[in-house]
C-alpha positions as CSV (number, residue, x, y, z in Angstrom):
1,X,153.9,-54.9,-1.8
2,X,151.5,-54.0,0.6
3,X,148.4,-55.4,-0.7
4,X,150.8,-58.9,-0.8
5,X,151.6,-58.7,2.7
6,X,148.4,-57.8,4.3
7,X,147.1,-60.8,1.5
8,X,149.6,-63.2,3.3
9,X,148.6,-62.0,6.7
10,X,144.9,-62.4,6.0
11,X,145.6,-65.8,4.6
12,X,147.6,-67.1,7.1
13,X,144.9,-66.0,10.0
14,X,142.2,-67.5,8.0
15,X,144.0,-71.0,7.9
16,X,145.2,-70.8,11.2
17,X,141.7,-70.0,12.2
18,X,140.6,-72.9,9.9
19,X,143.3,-74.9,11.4
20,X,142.4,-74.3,15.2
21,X,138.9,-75.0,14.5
22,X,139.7,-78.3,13.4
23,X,142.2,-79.5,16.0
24,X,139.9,-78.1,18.7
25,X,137.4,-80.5,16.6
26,X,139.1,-83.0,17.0
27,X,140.6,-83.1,21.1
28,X,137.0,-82.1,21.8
29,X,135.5,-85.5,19.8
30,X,138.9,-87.7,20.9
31,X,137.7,-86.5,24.6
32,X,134.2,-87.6,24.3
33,X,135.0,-91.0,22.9
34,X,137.0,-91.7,25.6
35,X,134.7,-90.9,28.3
36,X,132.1,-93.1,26.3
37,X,134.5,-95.5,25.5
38,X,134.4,-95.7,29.5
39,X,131.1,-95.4,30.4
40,X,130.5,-98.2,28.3
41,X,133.2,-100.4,29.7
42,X,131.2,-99.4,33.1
43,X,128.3,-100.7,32.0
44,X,128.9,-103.7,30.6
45,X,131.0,-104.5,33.5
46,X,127.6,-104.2,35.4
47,X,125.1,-106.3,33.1
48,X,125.1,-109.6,33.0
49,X,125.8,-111.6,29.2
50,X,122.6,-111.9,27.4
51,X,123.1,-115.6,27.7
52,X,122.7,-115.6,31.5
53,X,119.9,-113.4,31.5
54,X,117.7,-115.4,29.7
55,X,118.5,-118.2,32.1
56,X,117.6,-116.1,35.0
57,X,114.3,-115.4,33.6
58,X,113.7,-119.1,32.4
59,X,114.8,-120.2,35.6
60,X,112.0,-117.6,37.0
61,X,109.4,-118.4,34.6
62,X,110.1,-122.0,35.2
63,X,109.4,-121.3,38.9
64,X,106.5,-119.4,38.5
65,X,105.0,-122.2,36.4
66,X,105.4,-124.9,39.0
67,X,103.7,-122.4,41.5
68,X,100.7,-122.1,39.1
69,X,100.4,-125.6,38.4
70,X,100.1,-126.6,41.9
71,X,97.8,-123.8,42.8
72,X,95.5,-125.2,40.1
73,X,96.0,-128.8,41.1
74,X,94.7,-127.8,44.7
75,X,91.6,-125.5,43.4
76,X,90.8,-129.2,41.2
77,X,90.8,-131.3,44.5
78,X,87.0,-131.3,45.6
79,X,86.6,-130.4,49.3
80,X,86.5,-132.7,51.4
């Protein structure tokens, strides 16, 4: 009768053991998705769409090139 009872005992300490384990798993994980969850919304709030980033650097490429080309067109031009 003993041997039952102490069997339970140890049983029911190892599962709840088991079970804490788990749930502290778990809040621990749900916790950490939730803070990247917002650190990502944070972010993204930030940056600009892809879309408009690649007109800001067209439009700065675009402006760079004009520069060049009228840099070169004034090294062409012979001295007067």
């Amino acid at each position: 009768m003993k041997t039952a009872v102490l069997l339970s005992v140890g049983l029911g300490l190892f599962a709840g053991c088991i079970y804490g384990d788990e749930l502290r798993r778990r809040k621990n994980a749900e916790r950490n998705a939730g803070d990247l969850m917002r650190m990502l919304e944070k972010v993204t709030m930030k940056t600009p769409p892809p879309e408009a980033q690649l007109k800001k650097m067209a439009i700065v490429l675009n402006d760079a090139h004009k520069r060049i080309i009228a840099v070169s067109k004034t090294l062409q031009k012979p001295a007067s």
